[in-house]
C-alpha positions as CSV (number, residue, x, y, z in Angstrom):
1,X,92.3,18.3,41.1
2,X,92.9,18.9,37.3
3,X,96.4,19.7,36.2
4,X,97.4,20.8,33.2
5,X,99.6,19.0,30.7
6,X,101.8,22.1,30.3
7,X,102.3,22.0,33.7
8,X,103.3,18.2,34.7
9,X,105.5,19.1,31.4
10,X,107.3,22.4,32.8
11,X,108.1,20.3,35.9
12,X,109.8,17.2,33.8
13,X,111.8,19.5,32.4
14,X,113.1,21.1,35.7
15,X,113.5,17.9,37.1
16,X,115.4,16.5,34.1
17,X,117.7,19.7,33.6
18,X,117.8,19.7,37.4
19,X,119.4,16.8,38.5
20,X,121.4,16.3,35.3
21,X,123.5,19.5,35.7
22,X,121.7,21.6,38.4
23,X,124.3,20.8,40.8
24,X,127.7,22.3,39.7
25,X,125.0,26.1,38.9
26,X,124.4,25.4,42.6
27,X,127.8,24.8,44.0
28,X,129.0,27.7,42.3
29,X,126.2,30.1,43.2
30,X,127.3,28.4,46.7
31,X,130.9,29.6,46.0
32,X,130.3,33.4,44.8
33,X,127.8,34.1,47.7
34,X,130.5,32.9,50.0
35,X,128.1,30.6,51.9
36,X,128.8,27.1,52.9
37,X,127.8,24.4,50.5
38,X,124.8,23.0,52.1
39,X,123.3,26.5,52.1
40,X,122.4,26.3,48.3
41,X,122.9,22.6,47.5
42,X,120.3,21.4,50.3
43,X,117.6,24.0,49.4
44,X,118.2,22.7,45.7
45,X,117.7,18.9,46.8
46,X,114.8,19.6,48.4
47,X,113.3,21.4,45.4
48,X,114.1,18.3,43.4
49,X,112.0,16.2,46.3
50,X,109.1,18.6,46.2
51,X,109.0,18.1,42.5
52,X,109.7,14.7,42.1
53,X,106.8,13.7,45.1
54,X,104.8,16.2,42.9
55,X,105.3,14.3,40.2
56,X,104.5,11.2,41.7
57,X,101.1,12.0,42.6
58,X,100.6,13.0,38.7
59,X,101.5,10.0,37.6
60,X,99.6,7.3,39.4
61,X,96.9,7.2,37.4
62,X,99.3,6.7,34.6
63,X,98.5,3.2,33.0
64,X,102.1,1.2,32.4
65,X,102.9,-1.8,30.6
66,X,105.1,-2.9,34.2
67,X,108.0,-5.0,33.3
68,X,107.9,-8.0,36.1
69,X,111.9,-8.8,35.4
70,X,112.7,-4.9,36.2
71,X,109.9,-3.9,38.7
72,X,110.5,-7.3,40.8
73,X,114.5,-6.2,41.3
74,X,113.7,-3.1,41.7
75,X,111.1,-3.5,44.5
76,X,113.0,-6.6,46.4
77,X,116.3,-4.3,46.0
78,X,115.1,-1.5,47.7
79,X,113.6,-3.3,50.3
80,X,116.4,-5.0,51.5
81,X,118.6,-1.7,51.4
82,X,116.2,0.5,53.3
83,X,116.0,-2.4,56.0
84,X,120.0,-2.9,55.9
85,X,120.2,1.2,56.3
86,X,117.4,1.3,59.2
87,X,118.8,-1.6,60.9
88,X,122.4,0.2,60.9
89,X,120.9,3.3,61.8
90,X,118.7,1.5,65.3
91,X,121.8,-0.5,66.3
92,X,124.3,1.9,65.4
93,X,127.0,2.5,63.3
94,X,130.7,2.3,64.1
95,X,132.0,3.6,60.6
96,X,133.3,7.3,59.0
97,X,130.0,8.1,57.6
98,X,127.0,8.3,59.7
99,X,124.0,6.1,58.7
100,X,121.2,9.0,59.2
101,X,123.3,10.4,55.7
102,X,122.8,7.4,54.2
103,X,119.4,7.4,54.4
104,X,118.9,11.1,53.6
105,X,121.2,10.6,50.0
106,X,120.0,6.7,49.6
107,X,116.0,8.1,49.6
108,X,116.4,12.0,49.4
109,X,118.5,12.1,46.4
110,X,117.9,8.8,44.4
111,X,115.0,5.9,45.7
112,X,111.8,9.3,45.5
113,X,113.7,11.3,42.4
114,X,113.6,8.3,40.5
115,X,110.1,7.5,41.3
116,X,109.1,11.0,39.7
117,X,111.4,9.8,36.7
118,X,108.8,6.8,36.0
119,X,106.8,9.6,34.4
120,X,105.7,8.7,30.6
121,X,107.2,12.3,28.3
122,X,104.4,12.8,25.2
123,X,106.1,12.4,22.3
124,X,105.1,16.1,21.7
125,X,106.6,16.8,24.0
126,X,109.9,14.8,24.9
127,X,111.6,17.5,22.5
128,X,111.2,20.2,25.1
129,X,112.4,18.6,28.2
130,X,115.6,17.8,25.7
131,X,116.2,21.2,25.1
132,X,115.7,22.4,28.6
133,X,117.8,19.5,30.3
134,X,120.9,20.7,27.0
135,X,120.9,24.4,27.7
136,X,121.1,23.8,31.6
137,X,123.8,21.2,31.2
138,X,125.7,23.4,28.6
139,X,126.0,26.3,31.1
140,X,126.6,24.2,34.1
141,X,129.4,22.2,31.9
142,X,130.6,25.3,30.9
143,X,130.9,27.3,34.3
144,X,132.6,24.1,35.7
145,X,135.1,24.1,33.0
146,X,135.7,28.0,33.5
147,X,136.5,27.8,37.5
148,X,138.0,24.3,37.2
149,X,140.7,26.2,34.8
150,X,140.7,29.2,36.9
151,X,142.1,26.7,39.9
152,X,144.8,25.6,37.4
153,X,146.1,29.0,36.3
154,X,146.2,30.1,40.4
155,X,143.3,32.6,39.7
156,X,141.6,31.8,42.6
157,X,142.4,32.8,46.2
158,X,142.4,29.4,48.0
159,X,145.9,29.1,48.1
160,X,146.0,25.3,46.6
161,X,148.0,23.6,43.7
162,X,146.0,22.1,41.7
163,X,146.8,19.7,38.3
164,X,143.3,18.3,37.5
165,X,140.4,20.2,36.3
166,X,138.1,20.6,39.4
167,X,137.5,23.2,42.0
168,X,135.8,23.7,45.5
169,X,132.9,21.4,45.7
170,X,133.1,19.9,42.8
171,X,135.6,17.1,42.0
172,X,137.1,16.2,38.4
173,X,135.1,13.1,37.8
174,X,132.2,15.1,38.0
175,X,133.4,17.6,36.0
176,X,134.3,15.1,33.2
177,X,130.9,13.0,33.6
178,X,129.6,16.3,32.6
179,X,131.4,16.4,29.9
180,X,130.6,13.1,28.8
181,X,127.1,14.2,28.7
182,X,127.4,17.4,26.6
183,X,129.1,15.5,24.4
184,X,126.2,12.8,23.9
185,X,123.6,15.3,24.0
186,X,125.2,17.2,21.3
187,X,126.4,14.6,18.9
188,X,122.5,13.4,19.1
189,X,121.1,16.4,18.0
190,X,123.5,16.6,15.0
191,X,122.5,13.4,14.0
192,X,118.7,13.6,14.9
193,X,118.0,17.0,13.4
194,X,117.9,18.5,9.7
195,X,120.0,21.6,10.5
196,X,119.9,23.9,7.7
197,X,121.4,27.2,9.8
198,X,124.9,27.4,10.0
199,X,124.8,29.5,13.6
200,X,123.2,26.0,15.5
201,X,125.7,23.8,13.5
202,X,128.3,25.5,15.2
203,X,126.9,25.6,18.1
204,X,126.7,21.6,19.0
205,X,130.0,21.8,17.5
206,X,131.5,23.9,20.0
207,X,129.5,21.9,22.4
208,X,131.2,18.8,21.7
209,X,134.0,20.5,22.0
210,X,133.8,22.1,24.9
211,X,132.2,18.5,26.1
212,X,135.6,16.6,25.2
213,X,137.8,19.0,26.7
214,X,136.4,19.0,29.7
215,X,136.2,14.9,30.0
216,X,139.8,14.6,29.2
217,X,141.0,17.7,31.3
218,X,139.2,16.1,34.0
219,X,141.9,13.4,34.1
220,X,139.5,10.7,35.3
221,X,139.7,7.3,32.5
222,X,136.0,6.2,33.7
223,X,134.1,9.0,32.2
224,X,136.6,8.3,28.7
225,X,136.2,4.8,28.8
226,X,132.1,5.5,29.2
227,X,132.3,7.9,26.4
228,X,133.7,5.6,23.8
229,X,131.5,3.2,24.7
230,X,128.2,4.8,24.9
231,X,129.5,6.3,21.1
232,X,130.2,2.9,20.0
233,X,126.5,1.6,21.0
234,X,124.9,4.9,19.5
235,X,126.4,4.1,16.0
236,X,125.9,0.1,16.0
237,X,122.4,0.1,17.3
238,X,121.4,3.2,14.7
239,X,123.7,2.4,11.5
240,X,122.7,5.4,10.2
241,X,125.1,7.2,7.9
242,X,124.6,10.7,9.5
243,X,125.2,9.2,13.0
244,X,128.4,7.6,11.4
245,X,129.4,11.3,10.6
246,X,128.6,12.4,13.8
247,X,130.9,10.0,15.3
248,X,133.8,10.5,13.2
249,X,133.6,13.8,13.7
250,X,133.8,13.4,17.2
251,X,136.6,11.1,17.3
252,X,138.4,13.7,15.1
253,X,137.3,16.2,17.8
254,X,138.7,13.8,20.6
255,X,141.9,13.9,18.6
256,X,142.1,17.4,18.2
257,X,141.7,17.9,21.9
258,X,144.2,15.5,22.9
259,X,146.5,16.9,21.1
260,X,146.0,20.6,22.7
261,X,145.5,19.0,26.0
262,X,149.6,17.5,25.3
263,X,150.3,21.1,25.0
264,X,148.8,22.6,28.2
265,X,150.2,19.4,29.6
266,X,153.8,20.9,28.9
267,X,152.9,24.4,29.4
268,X,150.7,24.3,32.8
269,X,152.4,21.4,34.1
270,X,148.9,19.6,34.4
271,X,148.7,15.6,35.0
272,X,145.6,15.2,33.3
273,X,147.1,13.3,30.3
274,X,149.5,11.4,32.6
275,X,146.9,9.7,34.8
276,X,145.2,8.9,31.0
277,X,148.1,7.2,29.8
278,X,149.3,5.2,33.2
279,X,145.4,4.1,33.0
280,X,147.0,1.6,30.2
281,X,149.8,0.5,32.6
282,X,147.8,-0.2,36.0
283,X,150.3,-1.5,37.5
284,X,152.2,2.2,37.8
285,X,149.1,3.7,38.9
286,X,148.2,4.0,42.4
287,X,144.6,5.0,42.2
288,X,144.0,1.9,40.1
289,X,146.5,-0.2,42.2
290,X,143.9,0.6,45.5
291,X,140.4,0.4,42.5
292,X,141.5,-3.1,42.6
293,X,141.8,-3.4,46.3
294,X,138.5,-2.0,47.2
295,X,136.9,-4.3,45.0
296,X,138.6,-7.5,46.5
297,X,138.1,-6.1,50.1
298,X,134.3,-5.9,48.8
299,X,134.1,-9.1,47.6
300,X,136.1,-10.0,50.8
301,X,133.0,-8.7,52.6
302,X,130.5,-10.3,50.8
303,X,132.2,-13.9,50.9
304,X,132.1,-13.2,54.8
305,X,128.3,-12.7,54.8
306,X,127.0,-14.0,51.6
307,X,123.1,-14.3,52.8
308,X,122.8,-11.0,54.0
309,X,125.7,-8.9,53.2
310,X,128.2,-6.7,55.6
311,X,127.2,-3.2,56.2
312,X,126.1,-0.8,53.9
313,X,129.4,1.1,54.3
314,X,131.6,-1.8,54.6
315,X,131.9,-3.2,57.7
316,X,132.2,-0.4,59.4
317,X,135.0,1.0,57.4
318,X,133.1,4.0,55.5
319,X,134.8,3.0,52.1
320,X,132.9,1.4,49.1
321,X,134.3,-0.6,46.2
322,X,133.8,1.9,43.0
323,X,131.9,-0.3,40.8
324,X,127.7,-0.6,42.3
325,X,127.5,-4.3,41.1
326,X,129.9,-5.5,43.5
327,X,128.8,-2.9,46.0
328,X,124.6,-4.1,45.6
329,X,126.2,-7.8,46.5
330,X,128.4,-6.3,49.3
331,X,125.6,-4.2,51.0
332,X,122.6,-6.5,50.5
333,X,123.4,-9.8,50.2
334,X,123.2,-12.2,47.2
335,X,119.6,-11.9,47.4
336,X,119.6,-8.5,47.1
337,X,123.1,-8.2,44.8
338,X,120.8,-10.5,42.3
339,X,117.6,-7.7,42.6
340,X,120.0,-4.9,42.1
341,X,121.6,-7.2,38.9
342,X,118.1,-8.2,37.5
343,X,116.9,-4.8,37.5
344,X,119.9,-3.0,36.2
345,X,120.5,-5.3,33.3
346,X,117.1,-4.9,32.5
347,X,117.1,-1.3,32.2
348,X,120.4,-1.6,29.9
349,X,118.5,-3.8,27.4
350,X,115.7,-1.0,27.4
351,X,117.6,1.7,26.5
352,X,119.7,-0.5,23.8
353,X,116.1,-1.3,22.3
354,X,115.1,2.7,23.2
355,X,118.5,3.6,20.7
356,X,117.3,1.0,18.4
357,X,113.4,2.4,18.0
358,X,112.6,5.1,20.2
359,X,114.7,8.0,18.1
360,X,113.1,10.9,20.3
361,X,114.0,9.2,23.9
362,X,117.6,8.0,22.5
363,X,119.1,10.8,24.5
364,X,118.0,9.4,27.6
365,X,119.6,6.2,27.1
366,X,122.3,7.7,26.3
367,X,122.5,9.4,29.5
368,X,121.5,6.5,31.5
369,X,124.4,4.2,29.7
370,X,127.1,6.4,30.4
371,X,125.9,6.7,34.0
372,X,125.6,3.2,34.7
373,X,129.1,2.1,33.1
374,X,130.8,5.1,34.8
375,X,129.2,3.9,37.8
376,X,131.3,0.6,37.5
377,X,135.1,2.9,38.2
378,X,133.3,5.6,40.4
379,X,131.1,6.0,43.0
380,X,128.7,4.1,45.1
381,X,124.6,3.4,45.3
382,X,123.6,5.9,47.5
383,X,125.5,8.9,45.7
384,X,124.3,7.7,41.8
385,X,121.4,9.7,42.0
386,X,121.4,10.5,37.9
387,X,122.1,6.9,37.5
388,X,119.0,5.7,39.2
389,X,116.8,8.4,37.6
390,X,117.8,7.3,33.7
391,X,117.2,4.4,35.0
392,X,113.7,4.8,35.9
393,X,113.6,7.5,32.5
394,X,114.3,4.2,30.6
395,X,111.5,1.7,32.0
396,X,108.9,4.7,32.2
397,X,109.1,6.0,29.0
398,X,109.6,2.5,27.0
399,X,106.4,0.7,28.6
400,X,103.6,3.4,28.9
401,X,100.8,2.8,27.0
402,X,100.2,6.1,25.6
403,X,103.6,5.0,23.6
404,X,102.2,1.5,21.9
405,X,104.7,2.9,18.5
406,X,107.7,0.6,19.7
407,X,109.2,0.2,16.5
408,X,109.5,3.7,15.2
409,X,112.2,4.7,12.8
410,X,115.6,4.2,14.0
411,X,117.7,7.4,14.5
412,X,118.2,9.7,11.8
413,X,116.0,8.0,9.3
């Protein structure tokens, strides 16, 4: 069967734009139609399954340069997670989550996605499936940001207080990781592209804009602390002086919006900027106060069973630690913690060296890096499903052959 490029093209760019922001379009379409959640969000999981396994099949003719450090973790990682989840699953599970949901998110949302996100983008076409993947994200940032205020100001009929930016299905981490990532995406594309009309310029403007506000509305310091970051890599590894202005203008932008967040702060009574600033004294914040005690109950759990790890949800206690590294070590083992280290360090080299050379895939790095440190404060392995698909983005689109041109021109050059 002969398929067309333009086709196995038009699907990476649903797939892309789907899982990075399809989510909050479908929890709100979920919302308005006054259905329960699953109605929409399962039909829309299963049409990113049907086209990743699509995808797959596309792509195994594709000829890779395989990267044994990555591939080797990868394969012996989820090997030893699938077992630990079937094992819990045939001898049962005695905690708050049931194992068969495990599976289901583990392998329906993140281990056959990411397979599909192995596929190499043409060069001629990696521009497309940016675009796509933007305009998607900048609506489904923007319709979050619009109910998630809504739910502040009382506009909504569910009766419930709320100080953080977030709403019925969606939570405010989310809501600020989608931030994060309209801000990345649109401080790239002022520094990649010559843009000579004044109407786009504003544009990204507005979308880094609207991109900071909601991060820092959100309330939650991970998707902040992954931000800066992820900015400071983008303008060491490129050096470039129009990435440097994009930067600075976005710190400037940060400021601007912390400083009209201060005022909503006293106006609306939000506690947005007060969870920010206890973030710096830990030790009068709860939520970081019980951070730290998931992670040492994890590591707890791990010391306990070093070889082959405690359960997959901890012992039977349905919690997980909020940081994957210590989770991978928790749920699998040392054996399998090392896979899961092996593979994921690889794929942060990658995309360093992707920002470095690769200026047309820089923007999936960048999504992937802010992904895998937010993935260190929130979050587990079998819920990281955009995580594990940069991930794969990364390693796919770094060692195809059909993309020999490593060292290309850095960004903005």
């Amino acid at each position: 069967m002969i398929i067309k490029k333009s086709t196995k093209i038009n699907l990476l760019s649903i797939i892309y734009a789907l899982v990075l922001s399809g989510y909050p379009i479908a929890a709100i379409l979920s919302l308005n139609l006054g259905l329960e959640n699953r109605a929409i969000t399962i039909p829309f999981r299963l049409t990113i399954l049907i086209v990743g396994i699509f995808l797959v099949f596309l792509s195994i003719n594709n000829k890779k340069n395989y990267n044994f450090a990555f591939y080797s973790g990868f394969i012996l990682f989820w090997a030893i997670y699938f077992l630990k989840i079937f094992l819990g699953e045939v001898f049962g599970s005695t905690g708050q989550i049931n194992i068969f949901e495990f599976f289901i998110y583990a392998f329906g949302t993140c281990f056959f996605p990411m397979l599909a996100f192995f596929s190499f983008i043409p060069p001629d076409s990696i521009e497309r499936v940016r675009s796509v993947s933007f305009i998607v994200l900048f609506i489904g940032c923007s319709l979050s940001l619009y109910y998630g205020l809504n739910n502040i100001l009382g506009l909504t009929s569910q009766g419930i207080v709320v100080q953080r930016l977030s709403f019925e299905f969606i939570d405010p981490i989310s809501i600020g990781n989608f931030g994060v990532s309209l801000t990345l995406l649109s401080v790239y594309s002022v520094a990649k592209k010559n843009i000579n009309n004044n109407a786009t310029k504003f544009f990204y403007i507005f979308s880094v804009l609207l991109g900071i506000f909601s991060t820092v509305a959100s309330g939650s310091r991970g998707p902040i602390i992954s931000l800066l970051i992820v900015l400071i890599l983008f303008i060491v590894s490129s050096g470039k002086v129009k990435v440097i202005k994009s930067a600075f203008l976005s710190i400037f932008l940060i400021l601007v919006t912390l400083w009209f967040l201060n005022f909503l702060v006293e106006k609306l009574e939000l506690d947005s900027m007060s969870r920010i600033q206890a973030g710096f004294q830990y030790k009068s914040d709860q939520s970081i106060l019980e951070r730290f005690e998931l992670i040492s109950w994890a590591v707890n759990s791990f010391l306990a069973n070093p070889i082959v790890g405690g359960s997959v949800e901890g012992q039977g206690r349905g919690r997980y630690p909020h940081n994957v590294l210590v989770e991978s070590f928790m749920a699998t083992g040392v054996i399998g913690g090392i896979a899961f280290s092996l593979m994921f360090f690889s794929a942060v080299v990658h995309a360093v060296r992707i920002l470095k050379h690769k200026k047309d895939y820089a923007w999936i790095s960048l999504i992937f890096l802010q992904y895998a440190i937010s993935a260190q404060f929130s979050g587990s392995l079998y819920t990281n499903s955009i995580m594990w698909c940069f991930m794969a983005a990364v390693i796919g689109n770094f060692h195809n052959k059909s993309s020999r041109v490593i060292h290309e021109n850095s960004i903005c050059s």
